[in-house]
MOPAC internal coordinates of N, CA, C and O (Angstrom, degrees):
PM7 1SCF
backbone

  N    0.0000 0     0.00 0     0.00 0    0    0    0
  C    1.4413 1     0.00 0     0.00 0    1    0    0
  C    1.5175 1   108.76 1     0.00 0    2    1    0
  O    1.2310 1   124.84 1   -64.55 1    3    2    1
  N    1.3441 1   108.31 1   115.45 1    3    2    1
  C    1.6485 1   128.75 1   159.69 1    5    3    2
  C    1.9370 1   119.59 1   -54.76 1    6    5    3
  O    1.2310 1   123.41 1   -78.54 1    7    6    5
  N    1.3331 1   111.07 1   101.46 1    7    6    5
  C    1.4747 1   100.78 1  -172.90 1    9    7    6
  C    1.7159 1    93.91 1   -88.23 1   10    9    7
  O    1.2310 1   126.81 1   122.46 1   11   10    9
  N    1.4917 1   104.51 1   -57.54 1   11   10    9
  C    1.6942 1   121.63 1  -170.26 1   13   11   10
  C    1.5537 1    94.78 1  -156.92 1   14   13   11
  O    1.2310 1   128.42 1   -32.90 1   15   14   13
  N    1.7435 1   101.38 1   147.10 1   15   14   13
  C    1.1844 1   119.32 1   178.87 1   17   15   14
  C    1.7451 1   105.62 1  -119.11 1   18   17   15
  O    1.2310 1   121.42 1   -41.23 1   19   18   17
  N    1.0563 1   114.89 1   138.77 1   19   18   17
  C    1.5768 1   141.39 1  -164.33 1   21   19   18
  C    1.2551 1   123.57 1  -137.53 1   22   21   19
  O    1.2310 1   118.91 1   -85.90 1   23   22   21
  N    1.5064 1   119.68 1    94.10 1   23   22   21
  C    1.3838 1   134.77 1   176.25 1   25   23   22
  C    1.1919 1   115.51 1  -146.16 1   26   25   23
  O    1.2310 1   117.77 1   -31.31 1   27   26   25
  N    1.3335 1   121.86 1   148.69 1   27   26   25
  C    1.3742 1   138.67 1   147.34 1   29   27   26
  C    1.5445 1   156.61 1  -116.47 1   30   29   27
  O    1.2310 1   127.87 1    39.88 1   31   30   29
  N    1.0854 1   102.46 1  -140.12 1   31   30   29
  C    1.6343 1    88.58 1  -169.17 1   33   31   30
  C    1.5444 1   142.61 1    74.02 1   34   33   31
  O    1.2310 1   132.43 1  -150.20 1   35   34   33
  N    1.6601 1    93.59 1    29.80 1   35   34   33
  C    1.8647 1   101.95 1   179.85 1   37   35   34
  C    0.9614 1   128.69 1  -122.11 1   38   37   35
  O    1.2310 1   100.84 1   -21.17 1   39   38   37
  N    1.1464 1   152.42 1   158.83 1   39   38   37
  C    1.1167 1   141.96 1  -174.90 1   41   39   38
  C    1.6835 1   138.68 1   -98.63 1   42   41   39
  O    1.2310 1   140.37 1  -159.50 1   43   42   41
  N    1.7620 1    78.09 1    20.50 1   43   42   41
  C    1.6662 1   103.04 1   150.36 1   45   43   42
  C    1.3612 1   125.75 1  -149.93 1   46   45   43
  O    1.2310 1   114.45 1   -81.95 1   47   46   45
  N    1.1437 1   128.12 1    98.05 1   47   46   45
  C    1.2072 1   142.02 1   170.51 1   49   47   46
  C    1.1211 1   120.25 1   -36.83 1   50   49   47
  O    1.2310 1   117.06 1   -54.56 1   51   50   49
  N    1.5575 1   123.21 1   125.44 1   51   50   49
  C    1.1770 1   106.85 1   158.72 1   53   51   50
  C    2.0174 1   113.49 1  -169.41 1   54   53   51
  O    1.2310 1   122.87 1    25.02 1   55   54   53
  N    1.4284 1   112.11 1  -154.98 1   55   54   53
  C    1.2563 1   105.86 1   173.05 1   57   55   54
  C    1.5697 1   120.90 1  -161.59 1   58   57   55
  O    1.2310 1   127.96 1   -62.86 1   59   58   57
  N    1.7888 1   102.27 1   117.14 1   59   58   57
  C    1.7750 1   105.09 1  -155.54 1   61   59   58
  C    1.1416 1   102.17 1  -107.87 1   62   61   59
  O    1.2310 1   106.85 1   -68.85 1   63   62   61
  N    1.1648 1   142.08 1   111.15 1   63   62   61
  C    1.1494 1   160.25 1   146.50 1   65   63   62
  C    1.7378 1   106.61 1   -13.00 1   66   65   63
  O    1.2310 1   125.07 1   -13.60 1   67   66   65
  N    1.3331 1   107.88 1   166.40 1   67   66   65
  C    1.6883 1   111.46 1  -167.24 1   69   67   66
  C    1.6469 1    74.91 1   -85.88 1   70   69   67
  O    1.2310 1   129.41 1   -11.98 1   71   70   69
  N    1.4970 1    99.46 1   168.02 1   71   70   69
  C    1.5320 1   110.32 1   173.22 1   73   71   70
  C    2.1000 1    90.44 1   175.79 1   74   73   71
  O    1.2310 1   124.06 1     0.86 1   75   74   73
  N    1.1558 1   109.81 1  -179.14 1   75   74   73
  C    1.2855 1   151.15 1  -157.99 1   77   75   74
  C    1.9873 1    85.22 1   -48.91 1   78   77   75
  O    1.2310 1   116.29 1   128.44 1   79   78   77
  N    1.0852 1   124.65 1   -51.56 1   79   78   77
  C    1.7484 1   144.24 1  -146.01 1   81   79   78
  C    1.5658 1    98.83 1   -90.12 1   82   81   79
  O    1.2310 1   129.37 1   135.26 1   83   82   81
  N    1.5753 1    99.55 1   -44.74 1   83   82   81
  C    1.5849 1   101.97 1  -177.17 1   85   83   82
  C    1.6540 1    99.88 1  -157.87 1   86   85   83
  O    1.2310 1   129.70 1   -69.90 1   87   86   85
  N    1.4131 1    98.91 1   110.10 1   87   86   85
  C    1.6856 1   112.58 1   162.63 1   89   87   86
  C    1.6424 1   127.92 1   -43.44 1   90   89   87
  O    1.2310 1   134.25 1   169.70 1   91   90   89
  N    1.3469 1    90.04 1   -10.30 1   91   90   89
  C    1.8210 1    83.77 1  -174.77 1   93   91   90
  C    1.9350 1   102.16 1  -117.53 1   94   93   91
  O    1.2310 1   105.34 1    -3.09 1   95   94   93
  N    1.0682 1   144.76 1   176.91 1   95   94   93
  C    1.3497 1   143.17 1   131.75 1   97   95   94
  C    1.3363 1   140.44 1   -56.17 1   98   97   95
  O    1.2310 1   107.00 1   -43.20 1   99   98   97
  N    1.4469 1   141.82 1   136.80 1   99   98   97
  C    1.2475 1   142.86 1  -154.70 1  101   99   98
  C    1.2769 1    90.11 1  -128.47 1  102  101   99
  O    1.2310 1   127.46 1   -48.52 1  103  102  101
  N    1.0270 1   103.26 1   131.48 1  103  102  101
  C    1.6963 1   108.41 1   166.36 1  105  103  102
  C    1.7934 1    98.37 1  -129.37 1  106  105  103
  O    1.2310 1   111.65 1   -60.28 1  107  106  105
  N    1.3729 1   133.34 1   119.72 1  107  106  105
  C    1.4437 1   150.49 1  -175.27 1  109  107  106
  C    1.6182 1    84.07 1  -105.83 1  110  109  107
  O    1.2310 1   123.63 1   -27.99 1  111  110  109
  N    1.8796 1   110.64 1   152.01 1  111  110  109
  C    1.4849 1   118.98 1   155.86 1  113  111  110
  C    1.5246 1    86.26 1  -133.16 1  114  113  111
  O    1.2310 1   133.48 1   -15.39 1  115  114  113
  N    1.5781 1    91.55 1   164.61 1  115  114  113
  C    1.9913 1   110.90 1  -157.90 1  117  115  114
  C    1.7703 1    81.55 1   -79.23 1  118  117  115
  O    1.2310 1   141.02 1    12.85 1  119  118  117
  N    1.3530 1    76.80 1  -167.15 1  119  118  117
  C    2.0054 1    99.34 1   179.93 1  121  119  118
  C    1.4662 1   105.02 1   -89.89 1  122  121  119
  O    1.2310 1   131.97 1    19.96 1  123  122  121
  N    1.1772 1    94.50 1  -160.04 1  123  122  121
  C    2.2210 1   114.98 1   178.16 1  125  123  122
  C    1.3202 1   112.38 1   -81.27 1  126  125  123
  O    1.2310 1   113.13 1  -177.48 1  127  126  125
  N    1.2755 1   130.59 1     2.52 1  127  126  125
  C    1.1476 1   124.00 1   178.33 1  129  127  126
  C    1.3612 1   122.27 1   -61.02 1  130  129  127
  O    1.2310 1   112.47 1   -63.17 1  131  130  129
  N    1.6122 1   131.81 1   116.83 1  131  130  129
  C    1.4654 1   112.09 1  -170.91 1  133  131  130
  C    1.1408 1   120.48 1   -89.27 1  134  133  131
  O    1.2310 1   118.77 1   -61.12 1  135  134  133
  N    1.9916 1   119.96 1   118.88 1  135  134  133
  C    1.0181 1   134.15 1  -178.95 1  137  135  134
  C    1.6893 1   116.01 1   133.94 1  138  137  135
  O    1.2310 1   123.85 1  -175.82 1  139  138  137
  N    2.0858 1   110.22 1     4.18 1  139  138  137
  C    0.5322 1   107.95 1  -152.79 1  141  139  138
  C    2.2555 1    85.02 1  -149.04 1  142  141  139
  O    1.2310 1   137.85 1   160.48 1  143  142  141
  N    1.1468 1    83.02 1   -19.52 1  143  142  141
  C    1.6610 1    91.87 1  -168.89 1  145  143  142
  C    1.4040 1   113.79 1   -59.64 1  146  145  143
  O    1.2310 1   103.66 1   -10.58 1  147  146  145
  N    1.1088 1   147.68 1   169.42 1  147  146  145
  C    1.6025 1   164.08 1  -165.04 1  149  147  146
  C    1.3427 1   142.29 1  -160.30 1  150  149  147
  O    1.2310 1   115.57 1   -17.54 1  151  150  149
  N    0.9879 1   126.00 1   162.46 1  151  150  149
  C    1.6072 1   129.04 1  -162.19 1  153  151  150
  C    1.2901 1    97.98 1  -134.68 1  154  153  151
  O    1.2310 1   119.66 1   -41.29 1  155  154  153
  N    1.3231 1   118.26 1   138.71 1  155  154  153
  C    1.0744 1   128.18 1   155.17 1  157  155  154
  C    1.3126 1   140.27 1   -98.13 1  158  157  155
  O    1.2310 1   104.03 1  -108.12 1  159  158  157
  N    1.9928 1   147.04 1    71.88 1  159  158  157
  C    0.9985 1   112.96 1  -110.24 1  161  159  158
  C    2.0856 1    70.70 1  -124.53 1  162  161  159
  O    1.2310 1   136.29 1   -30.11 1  163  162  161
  N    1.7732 1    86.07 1   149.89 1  163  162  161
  C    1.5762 1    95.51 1   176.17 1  165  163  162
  C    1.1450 1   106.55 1  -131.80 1  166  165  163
  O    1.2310 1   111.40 1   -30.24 1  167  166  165
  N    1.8894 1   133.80 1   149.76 1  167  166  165
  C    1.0587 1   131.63 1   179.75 1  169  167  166
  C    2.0546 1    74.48 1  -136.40 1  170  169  167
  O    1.2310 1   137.77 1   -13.94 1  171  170  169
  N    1.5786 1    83.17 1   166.06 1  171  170  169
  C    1.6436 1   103.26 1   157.80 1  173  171  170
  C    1.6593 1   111.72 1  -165.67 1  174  173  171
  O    1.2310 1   132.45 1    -2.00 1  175  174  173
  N    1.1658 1    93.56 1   178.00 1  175  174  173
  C    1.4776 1   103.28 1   169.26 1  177  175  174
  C    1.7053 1   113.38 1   175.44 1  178  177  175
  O    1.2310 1   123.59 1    22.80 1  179  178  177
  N    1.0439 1   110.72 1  -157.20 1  179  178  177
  C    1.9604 1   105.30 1  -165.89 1  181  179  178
  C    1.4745 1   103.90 1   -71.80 1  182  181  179
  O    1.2310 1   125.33 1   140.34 1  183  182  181
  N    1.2266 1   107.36 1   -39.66 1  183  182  181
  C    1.3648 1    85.20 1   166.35 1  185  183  182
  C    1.2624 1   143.70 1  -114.94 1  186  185  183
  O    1.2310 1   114.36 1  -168.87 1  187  186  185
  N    1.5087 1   128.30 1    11.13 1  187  186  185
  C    1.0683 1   130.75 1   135.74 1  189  187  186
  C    1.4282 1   130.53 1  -156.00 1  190  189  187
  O    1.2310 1   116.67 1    -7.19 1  191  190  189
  N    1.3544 1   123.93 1   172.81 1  191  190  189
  C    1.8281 1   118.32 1  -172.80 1  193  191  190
  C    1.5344 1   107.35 1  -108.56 1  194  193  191
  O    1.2310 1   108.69 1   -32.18 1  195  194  193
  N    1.3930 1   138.77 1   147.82 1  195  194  193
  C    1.4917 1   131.06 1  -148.76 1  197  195  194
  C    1.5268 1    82.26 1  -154.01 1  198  197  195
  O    1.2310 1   117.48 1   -45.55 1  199  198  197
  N    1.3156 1   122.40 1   134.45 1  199  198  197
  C    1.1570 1   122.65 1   153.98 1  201  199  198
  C    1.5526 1   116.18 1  -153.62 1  202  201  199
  O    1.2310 1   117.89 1   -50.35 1  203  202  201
  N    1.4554 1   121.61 1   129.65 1  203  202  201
  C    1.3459 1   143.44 1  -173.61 1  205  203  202
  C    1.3588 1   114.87 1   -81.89 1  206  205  203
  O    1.2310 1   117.10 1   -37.22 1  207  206  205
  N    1.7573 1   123.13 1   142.78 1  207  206  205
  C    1.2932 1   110.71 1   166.83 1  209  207  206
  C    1.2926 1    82.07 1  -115.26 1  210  209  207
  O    1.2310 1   124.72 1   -48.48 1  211  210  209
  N    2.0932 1   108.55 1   131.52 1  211  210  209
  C    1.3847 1   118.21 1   175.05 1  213  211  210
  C    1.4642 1   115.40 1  -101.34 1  214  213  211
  O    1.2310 1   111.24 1   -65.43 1  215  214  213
  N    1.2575 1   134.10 1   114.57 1  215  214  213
  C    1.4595 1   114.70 1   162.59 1  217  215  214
  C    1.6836 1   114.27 1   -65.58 1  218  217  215
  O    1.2310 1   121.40 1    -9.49 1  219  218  217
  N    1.2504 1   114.93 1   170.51 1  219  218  217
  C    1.6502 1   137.44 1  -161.20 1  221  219  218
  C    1.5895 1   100.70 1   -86.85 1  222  221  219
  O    1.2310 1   121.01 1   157.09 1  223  222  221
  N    1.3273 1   115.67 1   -22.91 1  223  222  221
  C    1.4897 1   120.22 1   146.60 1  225  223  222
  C    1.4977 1   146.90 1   -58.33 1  226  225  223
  O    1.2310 1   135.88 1   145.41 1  227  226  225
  N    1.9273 1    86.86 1   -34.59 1  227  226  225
  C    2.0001 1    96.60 1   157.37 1  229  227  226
  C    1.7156 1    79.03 1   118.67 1  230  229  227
  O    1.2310 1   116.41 1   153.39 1  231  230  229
  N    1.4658 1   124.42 1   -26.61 1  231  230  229
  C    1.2787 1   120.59 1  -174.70 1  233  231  230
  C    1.5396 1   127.34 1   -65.77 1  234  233  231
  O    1.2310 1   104.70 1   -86.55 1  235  234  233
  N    1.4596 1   145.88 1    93.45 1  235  234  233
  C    1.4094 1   174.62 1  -114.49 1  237  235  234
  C    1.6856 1    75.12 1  -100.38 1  238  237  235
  O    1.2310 1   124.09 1   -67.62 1  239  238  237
  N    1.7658 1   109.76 1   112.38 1  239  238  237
  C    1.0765 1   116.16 1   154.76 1  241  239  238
  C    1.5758 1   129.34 1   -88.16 1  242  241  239
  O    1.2310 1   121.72 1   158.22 1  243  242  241
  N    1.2241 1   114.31 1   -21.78 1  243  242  241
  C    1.4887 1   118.39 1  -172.38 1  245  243  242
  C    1.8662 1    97.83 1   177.78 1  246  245  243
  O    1.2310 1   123.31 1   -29.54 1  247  246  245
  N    1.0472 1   111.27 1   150.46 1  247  246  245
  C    1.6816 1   112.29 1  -179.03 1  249  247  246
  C    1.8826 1    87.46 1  -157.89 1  250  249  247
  O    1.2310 1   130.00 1   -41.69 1  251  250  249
  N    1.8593 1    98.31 1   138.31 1  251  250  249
  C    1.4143 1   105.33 1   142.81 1  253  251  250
  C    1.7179 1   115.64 1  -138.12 1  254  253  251
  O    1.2310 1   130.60 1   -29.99 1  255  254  253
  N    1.2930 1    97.16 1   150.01 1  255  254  253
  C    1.4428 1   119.69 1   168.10 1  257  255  254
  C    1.6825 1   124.29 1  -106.37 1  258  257  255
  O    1.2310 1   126.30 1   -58.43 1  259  258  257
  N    1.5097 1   105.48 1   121.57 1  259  258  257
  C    1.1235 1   127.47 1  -146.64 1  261  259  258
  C    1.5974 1   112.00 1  -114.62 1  262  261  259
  O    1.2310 1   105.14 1   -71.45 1  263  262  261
  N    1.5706 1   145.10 1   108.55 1  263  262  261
  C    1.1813 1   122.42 1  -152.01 1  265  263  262
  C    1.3992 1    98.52 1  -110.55 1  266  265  263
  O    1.2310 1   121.18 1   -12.66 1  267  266  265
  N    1.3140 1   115.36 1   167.34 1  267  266  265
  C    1.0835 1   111.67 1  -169.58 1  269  267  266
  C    1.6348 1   122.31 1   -59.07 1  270  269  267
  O    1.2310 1   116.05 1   -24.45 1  271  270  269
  N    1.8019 1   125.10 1   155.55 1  271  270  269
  C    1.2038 1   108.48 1   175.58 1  273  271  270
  C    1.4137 1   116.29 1   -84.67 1  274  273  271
  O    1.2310 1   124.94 1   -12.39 1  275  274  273
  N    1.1257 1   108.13 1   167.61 1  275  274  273
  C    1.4007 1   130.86 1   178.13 1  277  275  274
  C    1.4899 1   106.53 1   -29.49 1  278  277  275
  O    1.2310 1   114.64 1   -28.69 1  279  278  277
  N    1.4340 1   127.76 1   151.31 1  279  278  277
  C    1.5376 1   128.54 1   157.19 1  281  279  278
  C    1.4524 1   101.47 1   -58.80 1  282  281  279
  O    1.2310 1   121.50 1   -17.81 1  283  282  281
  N    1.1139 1   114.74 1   162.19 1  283  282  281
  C    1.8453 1   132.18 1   175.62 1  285  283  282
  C    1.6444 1   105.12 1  -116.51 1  286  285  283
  O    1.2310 1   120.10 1   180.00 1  287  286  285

């Protein structure tokens, strides 16, 4: 099971929401380029997982919050 997918290194940043193509969210951060670079910042806990796409400016490109899954 796919909750969120997390990679980088492109040279477009960004953050796609689950939809029709892919059930889960993608969050990509850009490359080393300076003026263009990113952070990816994640917290969690029991009840839920939060993760930010930061630009190198401090400016919040896209964030999702994710609650916990179901009991099994």
């Amino acid at each position: 099971r796919v909750d969120l997918v997390i990679s980088g290194h492109t040279h477009r940043a960004g953050v796609h929401q689950k939809q029709a193509e892919h059930r889960y969210p993608i969050m990509i951060g850009a490359g080393p380029k300076e003026g263009g670079r990113t952070i990816i910042k994640v917290e969690a806990d029991q009840q839920k997982l939060s993760a930010q796409l930061i630009q190198e400016t401090g400016e919040t490109l896209g964030s999702v919050i994710l609650d916990p899954p179901p009991s099994v």
